[in-house]
C-alpha positions in Angstrom: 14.4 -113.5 -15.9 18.0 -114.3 -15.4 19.9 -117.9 -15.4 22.6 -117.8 -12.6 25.0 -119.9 -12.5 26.3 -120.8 -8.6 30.3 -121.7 -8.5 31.9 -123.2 -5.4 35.1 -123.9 -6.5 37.0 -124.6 -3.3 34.4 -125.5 -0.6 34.0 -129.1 0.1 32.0 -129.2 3.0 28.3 -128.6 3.8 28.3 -125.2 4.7 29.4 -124.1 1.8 25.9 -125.1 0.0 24.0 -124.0 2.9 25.3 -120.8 2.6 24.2 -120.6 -1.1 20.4 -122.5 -0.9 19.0 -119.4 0.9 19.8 -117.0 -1.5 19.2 -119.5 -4.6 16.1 -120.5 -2.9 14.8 -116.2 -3.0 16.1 -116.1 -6.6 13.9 -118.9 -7.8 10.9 -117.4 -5.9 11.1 -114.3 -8.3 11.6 -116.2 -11.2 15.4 -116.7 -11.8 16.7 -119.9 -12.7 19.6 -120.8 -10.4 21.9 -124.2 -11.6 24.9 -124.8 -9.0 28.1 -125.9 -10.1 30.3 -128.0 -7.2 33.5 -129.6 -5.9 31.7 -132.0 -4.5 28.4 -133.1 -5.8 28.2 -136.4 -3.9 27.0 -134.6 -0.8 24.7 -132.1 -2.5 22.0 -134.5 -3.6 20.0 -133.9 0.2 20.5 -130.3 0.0 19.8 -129.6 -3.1 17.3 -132.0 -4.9 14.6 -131.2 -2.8 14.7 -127.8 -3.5 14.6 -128.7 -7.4 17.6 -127.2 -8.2 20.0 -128.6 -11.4 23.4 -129.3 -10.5 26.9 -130.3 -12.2 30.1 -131.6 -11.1 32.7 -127.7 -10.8 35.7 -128.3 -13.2 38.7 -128.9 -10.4 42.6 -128.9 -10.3 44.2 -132.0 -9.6 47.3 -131.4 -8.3 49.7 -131.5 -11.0 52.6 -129.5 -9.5 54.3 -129.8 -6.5 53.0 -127.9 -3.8 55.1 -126.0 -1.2 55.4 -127.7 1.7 55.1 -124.5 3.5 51.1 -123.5 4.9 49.3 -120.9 2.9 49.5 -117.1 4.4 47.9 -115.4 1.7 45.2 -115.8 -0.7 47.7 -115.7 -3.3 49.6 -118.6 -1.6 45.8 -120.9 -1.7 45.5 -119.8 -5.1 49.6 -121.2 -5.9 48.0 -124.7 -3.9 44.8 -125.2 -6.7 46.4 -124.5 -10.0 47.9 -120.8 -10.2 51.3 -122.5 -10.2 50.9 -124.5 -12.7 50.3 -122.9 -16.4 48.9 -125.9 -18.3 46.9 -127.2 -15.4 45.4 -123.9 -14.6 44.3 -123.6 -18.3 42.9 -126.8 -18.4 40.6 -125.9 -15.7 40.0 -122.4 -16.6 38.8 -123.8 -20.2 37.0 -126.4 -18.5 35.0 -123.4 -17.0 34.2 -121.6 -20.2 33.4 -124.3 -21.8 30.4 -124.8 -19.1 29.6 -121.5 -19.4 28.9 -122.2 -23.0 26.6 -125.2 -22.1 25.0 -123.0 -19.3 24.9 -120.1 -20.6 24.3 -118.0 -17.1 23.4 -114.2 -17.7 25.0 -114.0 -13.9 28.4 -116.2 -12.3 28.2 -116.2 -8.6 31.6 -117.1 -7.0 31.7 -118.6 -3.9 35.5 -119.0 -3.3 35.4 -120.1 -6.9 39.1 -118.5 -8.4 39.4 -120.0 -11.0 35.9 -120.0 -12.1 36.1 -116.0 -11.4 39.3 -116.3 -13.6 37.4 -118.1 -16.5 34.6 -115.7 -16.3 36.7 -112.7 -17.8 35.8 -111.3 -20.9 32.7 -113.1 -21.4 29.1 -111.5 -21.6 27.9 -112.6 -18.2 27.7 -110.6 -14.6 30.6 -111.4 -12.1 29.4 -111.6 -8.5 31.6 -113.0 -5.4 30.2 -114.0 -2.7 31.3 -115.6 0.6 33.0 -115.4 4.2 35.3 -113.5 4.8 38.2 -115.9 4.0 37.5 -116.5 0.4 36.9 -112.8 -0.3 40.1 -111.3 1.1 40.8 -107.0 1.3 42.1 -105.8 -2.6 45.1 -104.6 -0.9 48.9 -105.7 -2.6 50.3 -108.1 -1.6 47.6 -110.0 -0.4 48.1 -109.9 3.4 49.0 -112.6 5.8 45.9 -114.0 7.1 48.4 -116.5 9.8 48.6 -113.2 11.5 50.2 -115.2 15.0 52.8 -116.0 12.5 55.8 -114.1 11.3 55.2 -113.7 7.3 57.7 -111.5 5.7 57.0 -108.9 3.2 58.5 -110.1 0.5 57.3 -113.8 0.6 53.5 -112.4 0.0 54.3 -109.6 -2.9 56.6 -112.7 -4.2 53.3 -114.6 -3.8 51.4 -112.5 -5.6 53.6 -112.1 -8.7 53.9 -115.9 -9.3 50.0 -116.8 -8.8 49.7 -113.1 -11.3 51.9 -114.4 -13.9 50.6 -117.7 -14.4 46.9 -116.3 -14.3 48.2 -113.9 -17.1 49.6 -117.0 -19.2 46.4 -118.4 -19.1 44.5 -115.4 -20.5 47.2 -114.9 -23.2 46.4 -117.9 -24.5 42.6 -117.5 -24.3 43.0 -114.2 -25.8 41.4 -112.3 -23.4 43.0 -109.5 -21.7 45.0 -109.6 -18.7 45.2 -108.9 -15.2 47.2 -106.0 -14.0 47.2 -107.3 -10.3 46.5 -110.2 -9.0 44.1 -108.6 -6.7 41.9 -107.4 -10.2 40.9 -110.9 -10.4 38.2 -110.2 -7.2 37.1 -106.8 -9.0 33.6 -107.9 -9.5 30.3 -106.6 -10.7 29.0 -106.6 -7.4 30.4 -108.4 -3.8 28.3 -109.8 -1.0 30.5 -110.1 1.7 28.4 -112.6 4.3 30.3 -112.0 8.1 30.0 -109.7 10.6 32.6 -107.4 11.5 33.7 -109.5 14.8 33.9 -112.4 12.4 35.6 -111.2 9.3 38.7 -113.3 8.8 40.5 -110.2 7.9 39.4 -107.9 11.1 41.2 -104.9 10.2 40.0 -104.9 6.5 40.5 -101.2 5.7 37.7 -99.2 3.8 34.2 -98.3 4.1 33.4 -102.2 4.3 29.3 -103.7 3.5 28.8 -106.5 6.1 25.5 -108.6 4.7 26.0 -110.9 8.3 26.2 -114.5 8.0 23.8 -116.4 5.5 22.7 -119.7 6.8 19.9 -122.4 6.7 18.8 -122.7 10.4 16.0 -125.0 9.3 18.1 -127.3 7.3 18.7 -130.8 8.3 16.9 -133.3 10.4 14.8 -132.6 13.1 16.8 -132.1 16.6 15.7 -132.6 19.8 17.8 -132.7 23.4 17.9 -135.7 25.5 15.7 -135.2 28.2 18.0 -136.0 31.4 21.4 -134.0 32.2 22.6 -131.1 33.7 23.6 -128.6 31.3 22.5 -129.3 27.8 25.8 -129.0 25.7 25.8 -129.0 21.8 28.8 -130.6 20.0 29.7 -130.4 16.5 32.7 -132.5 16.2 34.0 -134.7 13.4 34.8 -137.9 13.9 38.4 -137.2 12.3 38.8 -135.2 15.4 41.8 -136.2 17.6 41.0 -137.9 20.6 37.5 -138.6 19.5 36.5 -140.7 21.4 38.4 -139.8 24.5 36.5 -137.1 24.3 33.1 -138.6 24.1 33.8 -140.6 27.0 34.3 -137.2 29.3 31.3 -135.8 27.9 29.4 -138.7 29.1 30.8 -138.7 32.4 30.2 -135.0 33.1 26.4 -136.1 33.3 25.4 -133.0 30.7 22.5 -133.6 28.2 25.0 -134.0 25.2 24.0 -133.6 21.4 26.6 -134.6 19.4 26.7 -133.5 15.1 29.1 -136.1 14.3 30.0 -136.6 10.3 32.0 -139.7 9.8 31.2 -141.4 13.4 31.4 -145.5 13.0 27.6 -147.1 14.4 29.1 -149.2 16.6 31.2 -146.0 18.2 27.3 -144.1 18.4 26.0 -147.6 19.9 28.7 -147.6 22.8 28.1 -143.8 24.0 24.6 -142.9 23.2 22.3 -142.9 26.4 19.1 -141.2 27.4 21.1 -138.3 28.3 23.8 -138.1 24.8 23.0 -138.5 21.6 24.7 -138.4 17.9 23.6 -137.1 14.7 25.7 -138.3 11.7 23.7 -135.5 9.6 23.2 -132.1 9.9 20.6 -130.7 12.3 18.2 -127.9 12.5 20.0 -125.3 14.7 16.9 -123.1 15.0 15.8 -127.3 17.2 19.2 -126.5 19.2 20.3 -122.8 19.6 17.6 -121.6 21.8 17.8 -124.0 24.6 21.8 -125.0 24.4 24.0 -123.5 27.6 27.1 -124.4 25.6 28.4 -125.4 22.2 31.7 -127.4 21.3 32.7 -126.7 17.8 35.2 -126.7 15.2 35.1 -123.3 14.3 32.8 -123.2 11.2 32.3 -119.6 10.4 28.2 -121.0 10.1 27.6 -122.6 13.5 29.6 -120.3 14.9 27.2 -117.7 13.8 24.3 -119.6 14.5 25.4 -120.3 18.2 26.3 -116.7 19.0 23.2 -115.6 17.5 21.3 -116.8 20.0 23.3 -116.2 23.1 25.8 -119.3 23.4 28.9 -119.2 24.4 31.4 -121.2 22.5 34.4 -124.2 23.4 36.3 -124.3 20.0 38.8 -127.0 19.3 39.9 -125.9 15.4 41.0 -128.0 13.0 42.6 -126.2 10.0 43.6 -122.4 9.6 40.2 -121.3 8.3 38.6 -122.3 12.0 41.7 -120.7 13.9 41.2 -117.3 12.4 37.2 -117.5 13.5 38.2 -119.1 17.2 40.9 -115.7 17.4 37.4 -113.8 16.5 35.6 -115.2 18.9 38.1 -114.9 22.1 38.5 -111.4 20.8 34.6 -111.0 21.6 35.1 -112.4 24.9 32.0 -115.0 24.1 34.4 -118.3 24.3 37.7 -119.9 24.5 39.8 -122.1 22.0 42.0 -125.1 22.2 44.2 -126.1 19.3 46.6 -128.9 17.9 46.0 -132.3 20.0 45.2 -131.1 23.2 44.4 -133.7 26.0 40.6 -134.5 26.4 40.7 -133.5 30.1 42.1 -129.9 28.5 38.8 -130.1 25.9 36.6 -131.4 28.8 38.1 -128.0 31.0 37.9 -126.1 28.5 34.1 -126.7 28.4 33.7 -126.4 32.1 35.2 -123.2 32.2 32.5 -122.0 29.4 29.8 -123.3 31.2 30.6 -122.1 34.3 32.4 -118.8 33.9 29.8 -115.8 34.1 31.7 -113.2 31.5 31.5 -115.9 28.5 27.5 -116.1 28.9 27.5 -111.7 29.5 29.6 -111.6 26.0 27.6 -114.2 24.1 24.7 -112.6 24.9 25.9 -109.0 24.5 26.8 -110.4 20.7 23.0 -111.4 20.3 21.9 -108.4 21.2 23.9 -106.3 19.5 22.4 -108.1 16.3 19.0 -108.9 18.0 17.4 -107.3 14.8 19.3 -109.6 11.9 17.5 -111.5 10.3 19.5 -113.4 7.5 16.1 -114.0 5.3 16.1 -109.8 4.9 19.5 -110.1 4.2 18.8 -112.7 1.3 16.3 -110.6 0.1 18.0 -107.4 -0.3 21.0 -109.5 -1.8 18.5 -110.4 -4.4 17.4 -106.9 -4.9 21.1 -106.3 -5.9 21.2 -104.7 -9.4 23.1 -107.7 -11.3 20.3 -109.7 -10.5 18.0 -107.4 -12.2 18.3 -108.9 -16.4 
């Protein structure tokens, strides 16, 4: 049986791991043993422990160059913000990396928008898989493309992108002796790629090629038990942090509109929760089972996580996004393009947000195009899609 070693490199939230448990969860079933390697191993106790899985802190960059004030546009350009602009910080990572390896010693490295841990796993005996969204596993194409596509990105800012994140990637693997990368984009030419999206979803919708979609790997049944307040109109779920602008401006229309209102809120202060929560709105400050929500909700206000997103349009629901970063703004563009809901950005009013729900809940075609979405996937079933992921050949030692 085969030791695999799980890398997440650059996701910090939950969704990340919950992405990962399903398929570690199959692997250990058949015998493999699965450690994980994190950026942020304070919040993976929960997830992980009860599942019995091993788990150590992911060798990170700290920032040691200046970044460019400028947002990312390309892979290459998120690459230059953690460490491929800066030679000696990128080889202390990289190194870093190896040198778990060594203690590990994984017969298999599954990335999961892990670069540099991809980077660090070149030349050495073990399998290279990637695995992700598709943010983190962006099109082999040079220069990486703009993935800001409502902006104007010229040409030569991504191949000059791409030849500074290359050469300092090639620096490092001088000095480690190994040999280098012709490309930049040979640093995602793996042993095998699961790429876990649909089509409608892909942050990169007009990927070219003959493209696998393995649809969206989640934990439905992970987290606390959920269940809707009993009075209200509509029952709306909300996944919102409480970093979100407007917060509680927001929370006070929802409770006005008279809905039945669960609220996922990471972060929200108790005595916020004591001064909104009613027999008819309630908060979470954890995750909660969305197989408990999906079925019954008429709506959803979210961020934009590729996972809920997923989740929600799975089953039918049409979606009010309010995204908070670039990653969520791609999947909102996804999801207007599908017809199924509508998106706010920046630091909108709450009477905008509270409209933008109303509109959701109330306009016909949203509901027709969420549920054409479900049924165009009625058969998925992301445990068969675990499964044949572990039935992949580089699992097989």
């Amino acid at each position: 049986m085969a030791r695999i070693l799980f890398a997440s490199e650059l996701g910090s939230n939950l969704g990340h791991i919950g992405q990962l448990l399903p398929l570690a969860s199959e692997l250990k079933s058949r015998g493999h043993e699965v450690v994980f390697a994190l950026r942020d191993v304070a919040r993976a106790d929960a997830m992980l422990r009860p599942h019995g899985f091993r788990y150590l802190q992911a060798p990170l960059w700290q920032g040691r160059a200046r970044r460019d004030a400028k947002a990312p546009s390309s892979y290459s350009e998120i690459l230059q913000h953690y460490g491929f602009a800066d030679r000696a910080g990128l080889l202390g990572v990289v190194s870093a990396w190896r040198d778990l390896y060594s203690f590990v010693e994984p017969d298999v490295v599954l990335c999961e928008y892990a670069p540099a841990a991809l980077l660090a796993a070149r030349g050495m005996k073990a399998a290279r898989v990637s695995y992700g969204v598709g943010f983190s596993l962006p099109p082999k194409v040079s220069p990486f493309p703009n993935f800001r596509t409502w902006e104007d990105v010229p040409q030569v800012r991504l191949e000059a992108s791409d030849a500074a994140a290359l050469a300092t990637a090639n620096r490092v693997l001088e000095r480690l002796g190994v040999e280098q990368l012709s490309t930049l984009q040979d640093l995602l030419h793996v042993d095998e790629e699961f790429l876990c999206t649909f089509r409608e979803l892909d942050h990169y919708p007009d990927r070219p090629g003959d493209v696998q979609y393995r649809g969206p790997i989640s934990t439905p049944d992970e987290g606390v038990r959920a269940f809707w307040p009993e009075n209200g109109d509509k029952r709306v779920f909300v996944y919102l942090s409480a970093a979100t602008p407007a917060f509680e401006a927001i929370a006070q229309h929802l409770s006005d509109a008279g809905h039945s209102v669960l609220w996922v809120a990471p972060g929200v202060a108790p005595e916020v929760a004591r001064r909104f929560e009613t027999e008819r709105f309630k908060f979470s400050r954890g995750a909660v089972r969305l197989s408990d929500v999906a079925p019954a909700a008429d709506a959803a206000l979210l961020h934009g996580g590729h996972g809920t997103v997923s989740a929600m349009l799975l089953a039918g629901v049409p979606l009010a996004l309010f995204p908070m970063h670039t990653e969520q703004a791609i999947v909102a563009r996804n999801v207007l393009r599908t017809g199924a809901g509508t998106a706010v950005s920046g630091n909108p009013d709450p009477m905008e947000v509270g409209a933008l729900l109303k509109r959701v809940l109330e306009d016909v075609p949203f509901k027709q195009a969420a549920i054409a979405f479900a049924s165009r996937y009625g058969s998925y079933d992301p445990l068969d899609a675990v499964r044949a992921i572990a039935d992949s050949r580089c699992f097989q030692r």
